[in-house]
KOLVEX-392989 format. One line per field, with one value per residue (C-alpha): residue number from 1; residue in one letter; x, y, z. Coordinates in steps of 0.5 Angstrom, whole numbers, plus 500, padded with zeros to 3 digits. Layout:
// KOLVEX-392989
k c(NUM|...)
r c(a|...)
east c(X|...)
north c(Y|...)
up c(Z|...)
// end
This chain:
// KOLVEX-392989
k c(1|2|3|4|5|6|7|8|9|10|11|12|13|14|15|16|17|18|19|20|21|22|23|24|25|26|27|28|29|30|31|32|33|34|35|36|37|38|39|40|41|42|43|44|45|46|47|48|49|50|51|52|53|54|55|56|57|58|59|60|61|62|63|64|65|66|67|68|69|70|71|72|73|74|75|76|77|78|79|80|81|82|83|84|85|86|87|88|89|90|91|92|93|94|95|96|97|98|99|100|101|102|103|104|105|106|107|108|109|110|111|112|113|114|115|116|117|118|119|120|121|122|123|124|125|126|127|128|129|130|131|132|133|134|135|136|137|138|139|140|141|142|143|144|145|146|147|148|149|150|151|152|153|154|155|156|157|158|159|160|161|162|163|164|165|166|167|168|169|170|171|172|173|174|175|176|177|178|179|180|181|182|183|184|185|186|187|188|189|190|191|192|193|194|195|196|197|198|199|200|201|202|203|204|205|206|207|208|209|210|211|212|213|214|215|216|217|218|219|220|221|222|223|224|225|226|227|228|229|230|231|232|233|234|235|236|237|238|239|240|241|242|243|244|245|246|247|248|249|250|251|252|253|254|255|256|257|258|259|260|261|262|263|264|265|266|267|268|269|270|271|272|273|274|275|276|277)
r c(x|x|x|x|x|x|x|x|x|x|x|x|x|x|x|x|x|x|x|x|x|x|x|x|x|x|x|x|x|x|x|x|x|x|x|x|x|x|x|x|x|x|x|x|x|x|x|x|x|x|x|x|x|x|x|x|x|x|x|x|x|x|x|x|x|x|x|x|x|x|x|x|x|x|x|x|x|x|x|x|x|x|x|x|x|x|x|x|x|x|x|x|x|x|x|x|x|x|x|x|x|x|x|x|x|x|x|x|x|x|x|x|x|x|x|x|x|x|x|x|x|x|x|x|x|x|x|x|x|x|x|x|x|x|x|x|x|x|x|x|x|x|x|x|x|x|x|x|x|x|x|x|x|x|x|x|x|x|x|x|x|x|x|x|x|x|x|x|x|x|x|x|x|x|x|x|x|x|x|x|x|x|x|x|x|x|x|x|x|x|x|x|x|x|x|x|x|x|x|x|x|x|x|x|x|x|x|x|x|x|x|x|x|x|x|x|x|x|x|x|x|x|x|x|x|x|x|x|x|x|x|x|x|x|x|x|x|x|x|x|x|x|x|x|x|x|x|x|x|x|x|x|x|x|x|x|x|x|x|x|x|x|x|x|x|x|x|x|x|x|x|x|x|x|x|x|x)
east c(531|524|524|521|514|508|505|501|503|505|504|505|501|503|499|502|508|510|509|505|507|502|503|496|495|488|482|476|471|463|460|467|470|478|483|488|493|498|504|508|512|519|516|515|509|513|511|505|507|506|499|497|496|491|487|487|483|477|478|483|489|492|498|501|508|506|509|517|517|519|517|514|518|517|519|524|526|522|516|518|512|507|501|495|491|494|496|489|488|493|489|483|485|489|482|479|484|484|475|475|468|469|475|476|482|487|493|499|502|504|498|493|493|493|487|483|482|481|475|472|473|471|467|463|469|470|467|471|476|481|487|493|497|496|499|492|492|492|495|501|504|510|514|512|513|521|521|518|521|526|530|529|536|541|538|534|538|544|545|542|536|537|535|541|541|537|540|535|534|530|524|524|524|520|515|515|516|517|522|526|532|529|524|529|534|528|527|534|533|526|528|534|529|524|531|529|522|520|521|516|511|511|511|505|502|504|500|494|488|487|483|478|476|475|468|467|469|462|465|465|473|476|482|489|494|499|500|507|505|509|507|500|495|495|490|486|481|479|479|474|470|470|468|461|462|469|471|477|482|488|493|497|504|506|509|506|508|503|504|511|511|505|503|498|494|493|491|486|484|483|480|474|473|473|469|463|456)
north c(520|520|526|531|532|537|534|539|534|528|523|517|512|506|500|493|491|497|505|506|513|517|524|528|533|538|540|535|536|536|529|526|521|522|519|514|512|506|505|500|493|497|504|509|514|519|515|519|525|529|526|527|536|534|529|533|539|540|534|531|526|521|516|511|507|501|496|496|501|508|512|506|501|494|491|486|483|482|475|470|473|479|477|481|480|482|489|490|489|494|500|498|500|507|508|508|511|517|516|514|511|510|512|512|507|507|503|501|494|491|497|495|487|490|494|487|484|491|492|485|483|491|493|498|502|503|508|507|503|504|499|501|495|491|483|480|473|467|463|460|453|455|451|455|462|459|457|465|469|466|463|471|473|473|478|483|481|480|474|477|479|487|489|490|496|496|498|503|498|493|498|498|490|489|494|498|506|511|516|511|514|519|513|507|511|514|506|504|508|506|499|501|503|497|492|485|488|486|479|478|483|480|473|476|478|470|466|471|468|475|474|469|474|480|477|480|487|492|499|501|499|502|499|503|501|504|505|501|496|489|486|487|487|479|480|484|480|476|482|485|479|478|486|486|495|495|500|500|506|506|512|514|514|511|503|500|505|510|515|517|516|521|524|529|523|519|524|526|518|518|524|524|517|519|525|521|521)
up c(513|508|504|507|504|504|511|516|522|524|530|532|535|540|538|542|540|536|534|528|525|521|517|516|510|509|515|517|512|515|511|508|511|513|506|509|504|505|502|498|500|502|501|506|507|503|497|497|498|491|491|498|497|491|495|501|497|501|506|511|508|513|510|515|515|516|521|520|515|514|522|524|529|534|539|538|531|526|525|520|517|519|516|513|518|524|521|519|526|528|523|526|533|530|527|533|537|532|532|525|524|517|512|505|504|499|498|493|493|500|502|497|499|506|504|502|509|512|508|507|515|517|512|517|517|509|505|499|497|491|490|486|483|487|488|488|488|492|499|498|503|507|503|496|499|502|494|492|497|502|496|493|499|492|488|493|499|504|507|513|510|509|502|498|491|487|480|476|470|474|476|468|468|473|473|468|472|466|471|474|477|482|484|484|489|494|493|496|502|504|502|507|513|513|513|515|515|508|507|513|510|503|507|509|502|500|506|505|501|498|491|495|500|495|494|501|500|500|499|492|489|484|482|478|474|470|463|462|469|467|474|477|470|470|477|474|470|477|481|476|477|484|486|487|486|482|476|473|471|467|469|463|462|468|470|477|482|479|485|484|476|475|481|478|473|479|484|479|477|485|487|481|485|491|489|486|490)
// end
């Protein structure tokens, strides 16, 4: 089970093929869109519990579980791959059943890239956008993503696909998080509850031309990365140059994961974004 967080309600939505579970934070406010935050590759809507109370000061939070993870569960096994495409599909269609005609997107690693095809296919439907550490790149072949991912069981997985533990260090390694005791074994369990719905979704990040769509993106954009990030900074320079109403921030004493590392410098860096006219 996620760590129980500061949420109002939760809910879920039956979208074909599967439920997608939503949490909500604060009140509708008269002329701002509602907040809506995804979450990491292997995280769950809990990632965001301790920057939510911040954003939802004077405005509505909703933060979902993408499909596989956390609350949110499908019919049968999981894909080969679930692509971006057909998951920004299935939040369009939660946004219309919830009657949001246009939100405030925010999204973090497996969330973010998410985020691309959702604001540049539907860009009628984002007001702003913000993407947090964020695996910004180009389309892969099959053949690369069986080498980049499939090839991956060893170390991250199990001969079954289902995520193996993770030891703290390698969030150091990788992407350089600051407190990475606390995160790392939260990690382990919502790695636990996407199960063999991870690799799928990072199939998916692969096979999407991410970096080539960002040109299509209207919403004004900012783009985060932590202080100490070893993994995300290298998209940076291309997606700066892609964005037609981008801006970048930097939250200070934090690795990739910033809204975990430091809740209250990224609620700030997010909210200031959000709160500009």
């Amino acid at each position: 089970m996620p760590p129980k967080g500061p949420w109002t309600r939760q809910g879920d939505l039956r979208r074909a093929g599967g439920v997608l579970h939503y949490a909500v934070i604060g009140e509708p406010a008269a002329g701002k869109p509602p907040v809506v935050l995804l979450h990491k590759l292997g995280g769950w809507l809990s990632d965001w519990r301790f920057v939510a109370p911040l954003l939802a000061q004077g405005r509505q939070v909703y933060a979902f579980d993408l499909p596989g993870h956390g609350g949110s569960h499908w019919d049968g096994a999981a894909p080969y791959i679930q692509s971006l495409g057909e998951t920004a599909a299935l939040l369009v269609g939660a946004f219309d059943e919830l009657g949001f005609d246009k939100v405030d997107l925010i999204g973090t690693s497996l969330g973010g890239c998410l985020a691309v095809p959702l604001a540049a296919f539907w860009p009628e439907r984002i007001n702003k956008l913000a993407l947090v550490s964020c695996a910004l790149g180009h389309r892969r072949s099959l053949a690369e993503i069986k080498a980049a991912v499939d090839d991956k069981q060893g170390a991250l997985f199990d001969k079954n696909g289902d995520p193996v533990p993770t030891p703290p260090e390698l969030l150091t390694q990788i992407f350089g998080i600051v407190n990475t005791g606390p995160i790392n074994a939260e990690g382990i369990l919502s790695r636990k509850a996407a199960g063999k719905w991870i690799q799928p979704s990072e199939r998916g990040v692969a096979i999407t031309e991410i970096a080539g769509t960002m040109n299509r993106i209207a919403a004004p954009t900012l783009l985060v990365y932590g202080q100490f990030d070893k993994a995300y900074p290298k998209f940076r320079p291309s997606a700066e140059a892609a964005l037609k109403r981008g801006k970048t921030a930097v939250v200070e004493n934090s690795g990739a994961f910033v809204m975990q590392d430091n809740p209250p410098a990224t609620a700030r860096v997010l909210k200031a974004f959000l709160d500009e006219a």
